[in-house]
N, C-alpha and C positions, 0 to 999 in steps of 0.2 A: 902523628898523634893518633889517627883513627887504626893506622896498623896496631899498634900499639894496645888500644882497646882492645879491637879485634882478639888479639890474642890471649891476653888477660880473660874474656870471658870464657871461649874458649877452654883456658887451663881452669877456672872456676867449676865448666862443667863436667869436664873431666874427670877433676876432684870429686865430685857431687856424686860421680856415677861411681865412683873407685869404692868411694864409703858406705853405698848403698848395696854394692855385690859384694862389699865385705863386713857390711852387718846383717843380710841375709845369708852369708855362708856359717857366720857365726849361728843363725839361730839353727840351719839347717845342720848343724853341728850337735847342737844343745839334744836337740830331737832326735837322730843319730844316736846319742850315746846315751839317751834316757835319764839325765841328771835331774831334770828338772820336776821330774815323779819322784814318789814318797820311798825310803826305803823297801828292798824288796817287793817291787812292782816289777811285775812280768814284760812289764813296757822299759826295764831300766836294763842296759848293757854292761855297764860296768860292773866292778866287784859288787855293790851293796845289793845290786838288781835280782832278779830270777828268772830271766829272761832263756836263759843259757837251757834251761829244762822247759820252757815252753817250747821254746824250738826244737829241742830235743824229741820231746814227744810227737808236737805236730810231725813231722818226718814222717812216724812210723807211721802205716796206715790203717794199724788195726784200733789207732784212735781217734777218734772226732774231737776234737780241741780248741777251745773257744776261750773269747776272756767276758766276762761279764760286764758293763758299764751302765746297764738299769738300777733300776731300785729291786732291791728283794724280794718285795712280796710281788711283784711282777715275773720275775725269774719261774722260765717252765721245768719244774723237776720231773723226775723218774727214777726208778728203782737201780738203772744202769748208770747212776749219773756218782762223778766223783768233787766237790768241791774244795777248793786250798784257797783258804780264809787267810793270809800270811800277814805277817808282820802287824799285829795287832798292837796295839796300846794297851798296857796292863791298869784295867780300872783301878781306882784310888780308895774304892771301898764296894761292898760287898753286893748294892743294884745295881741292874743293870735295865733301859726302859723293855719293858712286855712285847714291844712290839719286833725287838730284834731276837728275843727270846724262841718269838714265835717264827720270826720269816727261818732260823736255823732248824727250828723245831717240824718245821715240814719239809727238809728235805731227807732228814735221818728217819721220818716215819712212815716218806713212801718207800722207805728200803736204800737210800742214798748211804755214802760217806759224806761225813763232813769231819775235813783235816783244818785244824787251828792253831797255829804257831803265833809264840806272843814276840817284840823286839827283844833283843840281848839287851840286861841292862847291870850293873853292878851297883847294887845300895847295900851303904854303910848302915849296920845294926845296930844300934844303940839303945833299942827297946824292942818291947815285942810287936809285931806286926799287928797289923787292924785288920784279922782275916774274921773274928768271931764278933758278934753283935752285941756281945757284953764289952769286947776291947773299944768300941768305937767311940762308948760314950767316957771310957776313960782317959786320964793326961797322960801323954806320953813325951819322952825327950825327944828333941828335935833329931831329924834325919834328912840325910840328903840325897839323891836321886839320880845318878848319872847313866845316861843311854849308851851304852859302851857300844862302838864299833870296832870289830876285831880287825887290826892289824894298826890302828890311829893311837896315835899319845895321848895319856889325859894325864892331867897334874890335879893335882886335889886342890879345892879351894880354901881358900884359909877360916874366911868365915863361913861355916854351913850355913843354910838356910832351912827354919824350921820347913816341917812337912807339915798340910792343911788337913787337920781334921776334918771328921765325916760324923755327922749325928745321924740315923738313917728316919727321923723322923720331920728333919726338916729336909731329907733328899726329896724325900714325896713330898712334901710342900713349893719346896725347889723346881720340881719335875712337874707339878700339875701348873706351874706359871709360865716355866720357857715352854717346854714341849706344848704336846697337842693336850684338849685338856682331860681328854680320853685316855690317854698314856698313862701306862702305869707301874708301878718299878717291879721286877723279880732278884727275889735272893739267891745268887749262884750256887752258895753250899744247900738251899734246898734244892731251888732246882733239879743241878745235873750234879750235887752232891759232893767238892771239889772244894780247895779255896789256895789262897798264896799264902806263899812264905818263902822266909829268904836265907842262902847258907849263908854262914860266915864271910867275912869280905874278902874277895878272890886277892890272892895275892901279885903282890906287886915288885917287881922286881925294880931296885934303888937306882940303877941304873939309869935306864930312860923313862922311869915310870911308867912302862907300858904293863896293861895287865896281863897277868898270865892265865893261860889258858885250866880247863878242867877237863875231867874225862870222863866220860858218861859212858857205863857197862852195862850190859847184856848178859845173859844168863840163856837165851835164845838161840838155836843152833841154824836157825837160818838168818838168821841179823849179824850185822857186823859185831864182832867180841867189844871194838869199845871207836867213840867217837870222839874226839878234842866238842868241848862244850866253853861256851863264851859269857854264861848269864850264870848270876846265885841265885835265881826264882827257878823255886820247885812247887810242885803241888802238894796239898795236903789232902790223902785219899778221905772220904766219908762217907762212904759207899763201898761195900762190898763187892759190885759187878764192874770197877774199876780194876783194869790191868796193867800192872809196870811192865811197861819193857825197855825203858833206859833208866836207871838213875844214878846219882853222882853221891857219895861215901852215903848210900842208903836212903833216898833221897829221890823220891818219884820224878821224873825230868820229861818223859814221852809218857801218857799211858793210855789206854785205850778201852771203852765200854759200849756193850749194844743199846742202845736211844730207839726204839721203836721196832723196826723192821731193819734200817740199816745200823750203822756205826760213828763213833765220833772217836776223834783222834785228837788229843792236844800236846802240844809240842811247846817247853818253857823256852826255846832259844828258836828261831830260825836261817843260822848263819850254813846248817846243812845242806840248805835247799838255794844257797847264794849262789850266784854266779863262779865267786872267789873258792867256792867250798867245790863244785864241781868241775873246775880248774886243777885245784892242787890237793883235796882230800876227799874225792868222790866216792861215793857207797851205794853203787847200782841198788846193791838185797833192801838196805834200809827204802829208797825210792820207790822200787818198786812193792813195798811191803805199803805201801802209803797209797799206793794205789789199788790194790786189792784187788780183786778180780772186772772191776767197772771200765769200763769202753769209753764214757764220754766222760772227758775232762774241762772242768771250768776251771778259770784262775780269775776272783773275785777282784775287780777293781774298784766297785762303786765305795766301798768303807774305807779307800783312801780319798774319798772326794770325787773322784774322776766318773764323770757321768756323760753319757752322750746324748748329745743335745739334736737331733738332726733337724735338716732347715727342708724349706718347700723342695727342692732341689731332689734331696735324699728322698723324701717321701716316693715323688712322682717316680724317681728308678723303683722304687719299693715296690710299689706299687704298678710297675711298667704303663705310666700313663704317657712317655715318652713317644710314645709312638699315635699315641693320641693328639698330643699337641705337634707332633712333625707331621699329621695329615692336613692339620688345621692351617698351619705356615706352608702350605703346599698348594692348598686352596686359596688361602692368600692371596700367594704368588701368579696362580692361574688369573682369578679377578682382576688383578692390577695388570695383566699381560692384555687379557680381554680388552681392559676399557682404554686402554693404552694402544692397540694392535688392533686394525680392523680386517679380520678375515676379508668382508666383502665391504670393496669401494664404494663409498655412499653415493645417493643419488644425485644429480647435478638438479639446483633451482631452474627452473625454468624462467620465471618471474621476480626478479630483482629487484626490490625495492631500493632507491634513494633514500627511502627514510632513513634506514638501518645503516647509514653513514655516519661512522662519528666524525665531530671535527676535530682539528688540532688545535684548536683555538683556546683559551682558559677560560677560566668562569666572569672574569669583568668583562670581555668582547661581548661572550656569550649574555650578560643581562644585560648591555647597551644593547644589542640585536634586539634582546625583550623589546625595550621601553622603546625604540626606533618603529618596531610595530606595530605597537599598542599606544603611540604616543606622536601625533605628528610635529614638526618643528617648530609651528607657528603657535602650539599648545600648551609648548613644554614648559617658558616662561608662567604661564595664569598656572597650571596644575603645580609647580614646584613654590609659587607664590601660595595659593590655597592652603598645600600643607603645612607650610612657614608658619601660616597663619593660625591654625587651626593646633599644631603646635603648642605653641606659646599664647594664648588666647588664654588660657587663665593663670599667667604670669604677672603678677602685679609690677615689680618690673620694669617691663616693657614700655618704652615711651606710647603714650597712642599718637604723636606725631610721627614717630617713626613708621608706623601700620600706617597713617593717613599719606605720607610722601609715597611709601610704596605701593599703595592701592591705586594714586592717582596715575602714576607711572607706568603700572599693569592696564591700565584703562585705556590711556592712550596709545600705549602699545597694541592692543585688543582692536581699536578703532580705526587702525589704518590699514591697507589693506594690503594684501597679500606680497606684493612687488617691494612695496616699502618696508614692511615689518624684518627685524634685525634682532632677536630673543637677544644675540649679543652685546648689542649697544646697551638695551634694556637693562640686561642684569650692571652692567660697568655704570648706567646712572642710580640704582638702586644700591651696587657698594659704596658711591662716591658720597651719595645722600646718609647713608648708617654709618660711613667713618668723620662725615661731617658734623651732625647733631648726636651723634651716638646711638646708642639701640637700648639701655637702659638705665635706668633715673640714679 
């Protein structure tokens, strides 16, 4: 029976350990292939990711290559610096809060790039887009929104779902509640002069429903002649010192304008700069046209969420306070060695006290010793009677015959003298006497 056990736990913890190194290989899988990041994160290996052009570039050495995980306005720019803002979300109307306006707006004005690619997305046209500030506050028919990933099946849904209108005056009302209350919205077509809009819906082929691709031309003799393109969002120029250099049947798709000192780049698709796309339809000239002449590359990851949190741990290496606290566990060590280890054999007492004896004895021997001291035998009777007494003395109670049989008892006892007195006999005639008349009324 106990074999039996035995082995049963055993195979239980076996079990325990089997699921635990293979729910850690799982995650250490997960993290591996970067699934668990947002589209087009430089942290993702697989097709959606862009990882494949991080590593790519780190390699080389004529560039410094970093990914971002602070907050923005923290970020240290320079004139030499190149940013790739990737895979953004295409705002639903025309603000966007001041304060992100600004952390982009200082790295284009100390002379940076700043490249901007939006997600690939295919929406159904069924009215006009809400790119102009008189469209926003008009009714429009319902539309529906799908984030297209090239090369996955989408089926169309049967019922659209309206799209949420935008009034831009209750955005800033909106915006001065959630946000900080210092935030404040900017309009993208003043700003940087620019807005969305959308082609026709990419066709689809009856087959498996998969969408079909577009192709986005150049006109440019050092750019690739034309690109496969995955999204119907294009920009709509507003500005003169904006530059096409992709777009799809006339139709601005990439273009590019000086912001300051440096430049801005925005890109309507970013499936170019995908792992999948550098895999199987790579375009060195475009790549490196996106880099421009600048040495140091960032690949922003804080606008997908992803922030680095570091704990005390990280700090103290940061900081090389390591070696501060391994002198302090060093000295430690010495002191407990010290007080522990006696270089020099200590003195031998000369004078040995008995006091300094303890005994073995417990603590009831130890207070009979007391009272045996302090207390001779012929005494102990009258002092243990006194107390008795003294006691219950304002116990109403108490018989006073009872106190008058034992006082006499103590008396006589007291009276005799040393050879005959017996404390013993004593106290057995003073029980016999309290269990005979009793001890209270």
């Amino acid at each position: 029976m106990l074999k039996n056990r035995s082995i049963r736990t055993v195979a239980l913890i076996l079990l325990l350990i089997f699921l635990l190194v293979g729910m850690i290989h799982l995650f250490i899988l997960r993290f591996q292939a970067g699934d668990i990041y947002p589209a087009y994160s430089s942290l993702r290996s697989d097709p959606l990711g862009t990882r494949a052009l991080y590593d790519s570039l780190e390699n080389l050495n004529e560039f410094a290559v970093q990914r971002n995980f602070h907050f923005m306005h923290s970020l240290k720019i320079g004139p030499d610096m190149v940013l790739f803002y990737l895979g953004v979300e295409i705002p639903g109307h025309d603000m966007i809060p001041e304060r992100i306006s600004k952390d982009l707006d200082r790295l284009t004005e100390s002379g940076g790039r700043l490249v901007i690619s939006y997600l690939p997305v295919n929406k159904k046209i069924e009215g006009t887009p809400c790119t102009e500030k008189e469209d926003l506050n008009a009714d429009q028919p319902e539309s529906q929104t799908h984030k297209e990933i090239p090369g996955q099946n989408q089926t169309p849904e049967k019922e659209p779902t309206p799209e949420p209108q935008y009034d831009s005056d209750k955005l800033k009302d909106n915006a001065g509640e959630k946000n900080v209350p210092d935030d404040k919205l900017v309009s993208i077509r003043e700003h940087w002069g620019f807005g969305f809009s959308y082609i026709d819906n990419l066709p689809v082929q009856n087959k498996d429903q998969k969408y079909l691709t577009l192709e986005a031309t150049s006109l440019r003799p050092d750019l690739p002649a034309a690109i496969s393109w995955h999204t119907n969002l294009y920009f709509k120029v507003l500005d003169d010192s904006w530059q096409t250099l992709y777009s799809v049947d006339d139709k601005p798709v990439i273009i590019e304008r000086p912001m300051g000192k440096g430049t801005l780049v925005l890109c309507a698709d970013s499936f170019f700069i995908s792992n999948e796309a550098l895999r199987s339809e790579r375009h060195p000239q475009l790549l490196v046209w996106l880099l421009g002449r600048h040495k140091k590359i960032i690949f922003d990851e804080s606008h997908f969420g992803i922030y680095q949190h570091p704990g005390v741990a990280g700090l103290l290496r940061h900081y090389r306070f390591h070696w501060f606290f391994g002198a302090l566990t060093l000295l430690a060590l010495l002191f407990v060695w010290k007080s522990a280890v006696y270089f020099v054999p200590p003195r031998k007492q000369e004078n040995s006290s008995t006091a300094e004896v303890v005994s073995e004895k417990d603590y009831t021997q130890g207070l009979i010793a007391l009272l045996r001291r302090n207390i001779s035998g012929r005494e102990i009777l009258q002092v243990c009677g006194h107390e008795w007494e003294q006691t219950f003395k304002k116990d109403k109670r108490i018989k006073s015959g009872a106190v008058e049989h034992m006082k006499s008892i103590l008396q006589t006892e007291s009276n005799s003298s040393k050879k005959k007195s017996d404390p013993v006999t004593a106290y057995r005639k003073i029980s016999s006497v309290f269990k005979r008349i009793g001890i209270y009324t």
